[in-house]
C-alpha positions as CSV (number, residue, x, y, z in Angstrom):
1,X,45.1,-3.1,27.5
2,X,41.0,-2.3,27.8
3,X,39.7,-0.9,24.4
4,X,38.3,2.2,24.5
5,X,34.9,0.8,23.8
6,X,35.3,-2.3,26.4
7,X,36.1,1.2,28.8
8,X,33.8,4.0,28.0
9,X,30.9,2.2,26.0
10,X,30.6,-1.5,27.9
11,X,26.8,-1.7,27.4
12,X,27.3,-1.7,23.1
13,X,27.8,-5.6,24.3
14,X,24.1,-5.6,24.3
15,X,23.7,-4.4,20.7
16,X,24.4,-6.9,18.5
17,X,22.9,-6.0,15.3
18,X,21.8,-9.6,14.4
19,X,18.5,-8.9,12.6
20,X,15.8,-11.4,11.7
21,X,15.2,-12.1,8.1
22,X,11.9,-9.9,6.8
23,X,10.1,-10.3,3.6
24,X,9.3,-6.7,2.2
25,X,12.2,-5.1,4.2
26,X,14.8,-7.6,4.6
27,X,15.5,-8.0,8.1
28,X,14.4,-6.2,11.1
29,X,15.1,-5.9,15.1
30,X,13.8,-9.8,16.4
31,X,10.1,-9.3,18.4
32,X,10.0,-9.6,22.3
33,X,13.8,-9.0,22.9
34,X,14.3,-7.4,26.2
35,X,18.2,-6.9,26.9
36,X,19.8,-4.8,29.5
37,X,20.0,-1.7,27.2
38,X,16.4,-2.3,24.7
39,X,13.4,-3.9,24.7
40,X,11.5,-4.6,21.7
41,X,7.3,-5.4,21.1
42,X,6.0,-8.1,19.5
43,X,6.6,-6.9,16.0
44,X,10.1,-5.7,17.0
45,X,10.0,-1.6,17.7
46,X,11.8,-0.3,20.5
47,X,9.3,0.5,23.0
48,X,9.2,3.9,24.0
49,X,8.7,4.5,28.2
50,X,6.1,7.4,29.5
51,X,6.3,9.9,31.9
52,X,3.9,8.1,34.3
53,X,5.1,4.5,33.5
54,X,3.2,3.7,30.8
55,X,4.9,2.4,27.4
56,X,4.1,3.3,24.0
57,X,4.6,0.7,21.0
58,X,3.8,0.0,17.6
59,X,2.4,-3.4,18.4
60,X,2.0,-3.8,21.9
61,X,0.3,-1.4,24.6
62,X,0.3,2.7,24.4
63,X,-2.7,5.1,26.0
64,X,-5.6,5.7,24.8
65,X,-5.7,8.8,21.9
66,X,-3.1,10.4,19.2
67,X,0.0,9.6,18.9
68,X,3.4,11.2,17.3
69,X,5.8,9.1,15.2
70,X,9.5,9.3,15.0
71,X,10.9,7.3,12.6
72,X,14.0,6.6,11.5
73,X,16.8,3.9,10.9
74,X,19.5,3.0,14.0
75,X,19.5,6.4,15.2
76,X,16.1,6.6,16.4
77,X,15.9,3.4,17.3
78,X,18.7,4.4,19.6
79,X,21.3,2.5,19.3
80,X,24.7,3.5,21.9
81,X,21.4,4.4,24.1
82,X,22.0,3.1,27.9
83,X,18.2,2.4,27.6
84,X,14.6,2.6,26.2
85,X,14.1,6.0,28.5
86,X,17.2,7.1,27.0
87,X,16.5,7.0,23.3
88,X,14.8,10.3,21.5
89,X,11.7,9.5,21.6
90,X,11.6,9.2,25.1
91,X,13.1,12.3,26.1
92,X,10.5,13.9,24.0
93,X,7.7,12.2,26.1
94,X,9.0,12.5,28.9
95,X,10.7,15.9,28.6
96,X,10.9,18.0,25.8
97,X,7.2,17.1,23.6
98,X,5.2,15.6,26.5
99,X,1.6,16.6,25.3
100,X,1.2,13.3,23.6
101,X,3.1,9.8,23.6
102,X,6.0,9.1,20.7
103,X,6.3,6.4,19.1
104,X,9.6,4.8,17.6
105,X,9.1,3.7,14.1
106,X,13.0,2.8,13.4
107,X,14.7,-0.5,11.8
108,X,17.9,-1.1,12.2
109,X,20.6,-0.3,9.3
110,X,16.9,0.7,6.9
111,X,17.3,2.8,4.2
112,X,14.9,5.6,2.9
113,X,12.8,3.4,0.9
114,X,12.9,0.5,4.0
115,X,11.7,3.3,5.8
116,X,9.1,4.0,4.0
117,X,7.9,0.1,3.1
118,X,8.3,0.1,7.7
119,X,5.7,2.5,7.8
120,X,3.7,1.0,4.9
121,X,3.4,-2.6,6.4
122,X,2.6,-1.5,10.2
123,X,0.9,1.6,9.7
124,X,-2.5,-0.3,10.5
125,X,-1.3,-1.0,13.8
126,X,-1.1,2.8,14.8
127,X,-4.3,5.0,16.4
128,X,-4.5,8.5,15.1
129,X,-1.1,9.9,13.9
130,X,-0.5,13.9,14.9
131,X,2.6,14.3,13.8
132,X,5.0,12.6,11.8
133,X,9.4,13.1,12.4
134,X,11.5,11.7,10.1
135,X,15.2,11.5,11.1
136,X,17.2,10.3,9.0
137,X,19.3,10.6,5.3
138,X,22.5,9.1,6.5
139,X,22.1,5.7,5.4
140,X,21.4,6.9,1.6
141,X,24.7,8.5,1.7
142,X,26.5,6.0,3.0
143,X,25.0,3.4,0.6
144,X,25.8,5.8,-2.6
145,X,29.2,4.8,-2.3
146,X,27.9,0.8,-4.2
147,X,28.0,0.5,-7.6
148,X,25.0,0.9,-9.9
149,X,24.3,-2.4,-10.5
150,X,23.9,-3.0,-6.7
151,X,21.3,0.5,-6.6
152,X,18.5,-1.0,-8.4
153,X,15.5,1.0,-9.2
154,X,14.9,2.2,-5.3
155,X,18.8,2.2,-4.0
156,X,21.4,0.5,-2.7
157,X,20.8,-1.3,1.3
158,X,23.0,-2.8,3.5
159,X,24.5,-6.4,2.5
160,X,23.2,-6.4,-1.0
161,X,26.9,-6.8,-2.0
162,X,30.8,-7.0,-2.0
163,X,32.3,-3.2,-0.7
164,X,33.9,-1.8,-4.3
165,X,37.4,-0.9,-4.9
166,X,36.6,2.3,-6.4
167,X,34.1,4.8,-5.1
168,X,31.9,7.0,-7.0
169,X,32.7,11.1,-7.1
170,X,31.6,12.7,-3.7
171,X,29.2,15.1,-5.8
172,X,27.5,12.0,-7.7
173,X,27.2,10.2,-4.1
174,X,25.2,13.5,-3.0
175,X,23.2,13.8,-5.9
176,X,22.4,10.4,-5.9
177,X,21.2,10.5,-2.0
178,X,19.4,13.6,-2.2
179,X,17.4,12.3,-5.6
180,X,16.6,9.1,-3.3
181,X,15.5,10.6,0.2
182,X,13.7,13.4,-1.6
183,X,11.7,10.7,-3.9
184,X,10.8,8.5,-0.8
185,X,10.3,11.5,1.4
186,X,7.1,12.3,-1.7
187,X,5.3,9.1,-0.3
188,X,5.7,10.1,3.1
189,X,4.2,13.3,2.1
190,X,1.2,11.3,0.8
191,X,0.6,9.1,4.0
192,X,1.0,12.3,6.4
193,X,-1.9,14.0,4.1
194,X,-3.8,11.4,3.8
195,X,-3.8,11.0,8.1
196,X,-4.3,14.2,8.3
197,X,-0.8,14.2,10.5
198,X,2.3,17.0,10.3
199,X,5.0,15.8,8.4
200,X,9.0,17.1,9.2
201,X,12.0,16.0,8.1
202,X,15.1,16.2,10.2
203,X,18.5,15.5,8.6
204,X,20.3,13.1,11.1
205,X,23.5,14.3,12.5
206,X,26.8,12.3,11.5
207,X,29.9,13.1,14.1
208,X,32.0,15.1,11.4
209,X,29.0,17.6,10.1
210,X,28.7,18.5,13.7
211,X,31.9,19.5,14.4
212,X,35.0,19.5,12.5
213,X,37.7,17.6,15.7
214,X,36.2,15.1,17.3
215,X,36.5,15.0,21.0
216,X,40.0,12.5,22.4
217,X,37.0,10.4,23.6
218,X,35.2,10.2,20.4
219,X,38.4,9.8,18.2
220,X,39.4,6.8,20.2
221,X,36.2,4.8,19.5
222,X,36.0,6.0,16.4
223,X,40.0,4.6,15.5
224,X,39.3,1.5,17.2
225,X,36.4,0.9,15.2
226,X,38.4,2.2,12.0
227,X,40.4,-1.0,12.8
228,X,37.7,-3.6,11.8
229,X,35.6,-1.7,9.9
230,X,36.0,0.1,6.5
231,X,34.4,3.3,7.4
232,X,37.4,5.6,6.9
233,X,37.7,4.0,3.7
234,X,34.6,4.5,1.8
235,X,33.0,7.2,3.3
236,X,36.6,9.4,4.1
237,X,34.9,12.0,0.8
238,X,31.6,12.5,2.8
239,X,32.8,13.1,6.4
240,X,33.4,16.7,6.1
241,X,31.6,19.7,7.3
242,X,31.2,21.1,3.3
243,X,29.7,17.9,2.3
244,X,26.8,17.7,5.3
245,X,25.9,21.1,4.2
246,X,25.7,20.8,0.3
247,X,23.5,17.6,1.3
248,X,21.3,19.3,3.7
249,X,21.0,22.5,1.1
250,X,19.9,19.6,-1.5
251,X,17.2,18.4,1.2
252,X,16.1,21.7,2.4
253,X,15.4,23.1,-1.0
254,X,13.9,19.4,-2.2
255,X,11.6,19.8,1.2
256,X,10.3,23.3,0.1
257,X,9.4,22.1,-2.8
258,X,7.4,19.5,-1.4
259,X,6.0,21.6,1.3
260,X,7.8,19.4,4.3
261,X,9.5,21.4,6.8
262,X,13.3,20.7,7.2
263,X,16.0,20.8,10.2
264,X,19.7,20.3,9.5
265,X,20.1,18.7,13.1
266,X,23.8,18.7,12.2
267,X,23.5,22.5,12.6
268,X,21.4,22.2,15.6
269,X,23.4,20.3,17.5
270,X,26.5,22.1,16.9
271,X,24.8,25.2,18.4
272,X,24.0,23.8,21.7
273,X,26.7,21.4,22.2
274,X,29.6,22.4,24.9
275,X,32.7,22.3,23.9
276,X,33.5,19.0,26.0
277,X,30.0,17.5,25.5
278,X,30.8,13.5,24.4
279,X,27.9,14.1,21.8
280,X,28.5,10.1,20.1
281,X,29.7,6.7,20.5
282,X,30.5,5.9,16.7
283,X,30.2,8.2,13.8
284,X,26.5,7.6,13.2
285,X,25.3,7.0,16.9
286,X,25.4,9.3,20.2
287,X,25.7,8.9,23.8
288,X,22.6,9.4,25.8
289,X,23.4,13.3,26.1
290,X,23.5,13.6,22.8
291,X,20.2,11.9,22.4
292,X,19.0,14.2,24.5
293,X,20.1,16.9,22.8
294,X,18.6,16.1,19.5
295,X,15.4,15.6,21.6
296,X,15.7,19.2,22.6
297,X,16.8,20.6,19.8
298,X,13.6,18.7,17.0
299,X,11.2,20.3,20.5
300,X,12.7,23.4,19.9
301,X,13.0,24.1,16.5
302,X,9.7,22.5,16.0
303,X,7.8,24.2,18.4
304,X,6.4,20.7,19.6
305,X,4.8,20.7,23.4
C-alpha cells in the first residue's frame, strides 16, 4: 500500500533535514546544495529566483540596490516547496512584492534566538536592507514543551535533549514562548533601526490555528507522520484554535509595545483559504498554494509593492 506521503508529497525525498554542524547556531542548511526541489548559496540560504531570471542570495549573486529580508526558520526556508520559485519569498518577487528582490534569511529547525544570532553573523554580507519580515514563533512553542534545565538562559533548541515524560501546563508553555520571541524580537528591533530598514513580525501559521478539521488529505499525512514522530504527543495542548490566538494576542500586544507591526498569518490565511484548498504538507509546512497564499496575504496586509 503507497503512503500517503510516498503519493501526494514524493518530492519531501529531497528534504532531508541533515544539517551541517555550525558554531554560533548549531547546525545550518550545507552550502552549494542544489537538489531537485532547493538550492542553497555558498553559505547555505535558499536562493531566492527573480522575475527576469536573476537570483537573489545572501552570499552569492543578487542585483544591484536594496533588498527586503524574510527571515524565518523551515517555513521560509520553504520546506514541502516543489522549488526555490515556489517558496515565499519568491512569490513575493515575482508576484505579490515585486518592487525590490527578497531575500530568504531562514535556517532550518532555528529558534528565535538562532534566528536572531543568523542575522547577526551574515548580516555583513547584505547591501541596503528596506524592509525586514520576520515569520516565525512556532519553534518557541514547540520547544516550551523541554524542561527547564534544557531552556537555558535564551531557550530551549532542537536536539539539546531527551523528549520528557511530562509536559509543562499549556499556559506556562505560552508564556514562556511569548517572553522568548518578544525578548529576541527587541534585538531585531535594534538591527532594523539601526539600518534604517521596516521591521514586521508575522506569526507563522501552524495547520490547526488555521482551521479547526484538517482537510482528508492533510489528516492522512499528518497520521502517517503521527506514526514515527511524537508530535501528537507533546504538542496535542497547543494545536488548538484558542491557543494560536492567546499566543498571537501575547505577540501582538508585546509588538505594540515595541513599536513592530504584527500579522496573525493564522488568521490571514484562514480568510482566504477555500474550503478544499490543500493549504500544508505537515503541521508546520504548506504546499506550494499555501506558500503562495502567505505570500499574498504578508503583500496585502502589509501594503508591500
Amino acid at each position: 500500500m503507497t503512503s500517503a506521503r510516498a503519493e501526494f508529497t514524493p518530492h519531501m525525498e529531497h528534504y532531508t533535514f541533515v544539517l551541517e554542524d555550525q558554531p554560533y547556531i548549531g547546525y545550518f542548511q550545507y552550502g552549494g546544495e542544489k537538489t531537485p526541489v532547493h538550492s542553497t548559496d555558498r553559505h547555505g540560504f535558499r536562493v531566492t529566483p527573480g522575475p527576469g531570471g536573476e537570483r537573489a542570495t545572501v552570499g552569492d549573486d543578487r542585483p544591484e540596490g536594496p533588498v527586503r529580508v524574510l527571515a524565518g526558520s523551515s517555513a521560509v526556508f520553504g520546506v514541502g516547496a516543489t522549488g526555490d520559485a515556489a517558496t515565499i519569498s519568491a512569490r513575493l518577487w515575482n508576484a505579490y512584492a515585486p518592487r525590490l528582490p527578497w531575500v530568504n534569511f531562514a535556517g532550518q529547525s532555528h529558534n528565535s534566538v538562532q534566528e536572531l544570532m543568523l542575522f547577526t553573523l551574515f548580516q555583513h554580507e547584505l547591501p541596503e536592507v528596506e524592509e525586514i519580515v520576520l515569520l516565525s514563533g512556532v519553534n518557541n512553542l514547540v520547544l516550551s514543551r523541554l524542561p527547564q534545565e534544557q531552556q537555558g538562559r535564551h531557550g530551549a533548541f532542537f536536539d539539546c535533549g531527551p523528549a520528557p515524560d511530562v509536559i509543562p501546563p499549556t499556559e506556562q508553555r505560552v508564556s514562556h514562548a511569548t517572553e522568548l520571541t518578544l525578548r529576541h524580537l527587541t534585538g531585531w528591533k535594534r538591527f532594523a533601526d539601526g539600518l534604517g530598514a521596516k521591521l514586521t513580525f508575522a506569526l507563522q501559521p501552524l495547520a490547526p490555528w488555521v482551521r479547526e478539521e484538517p482537510l482528508p488529505r492533510e489528516k492522512a499525512l499528518f497520521d502517517e507522520l503521527d506514526e514515527v514522530s511524537n508530535f501528537r504527543r507533546f504538542h496535542n495542548d497547543i494545536s488548538t484554535m484558542r491557543v494560536g490566538r492567546s499566543y498571537a494576542e501575547g505577540l501582538a500586544f508585546g509588538c505594540g509595545e515595541l513599536g513592530v507591526p504584527f500579522v496573525d498569518m493564522n488568521v490571514a490565511l484562514g480568510e482566504v483559504a477555500g474550503p478544499e484548498d490543500w493549504l500544508f504538507i505537515d503541521r508546520v509546512h504548506c504546499t506550494d498554494l499555501g506558500y503562495d497564499l502567505v505570500a499574498r496575504q504578508l503583500a496585502d496586509r502589509l501594503e508591500l509593492s
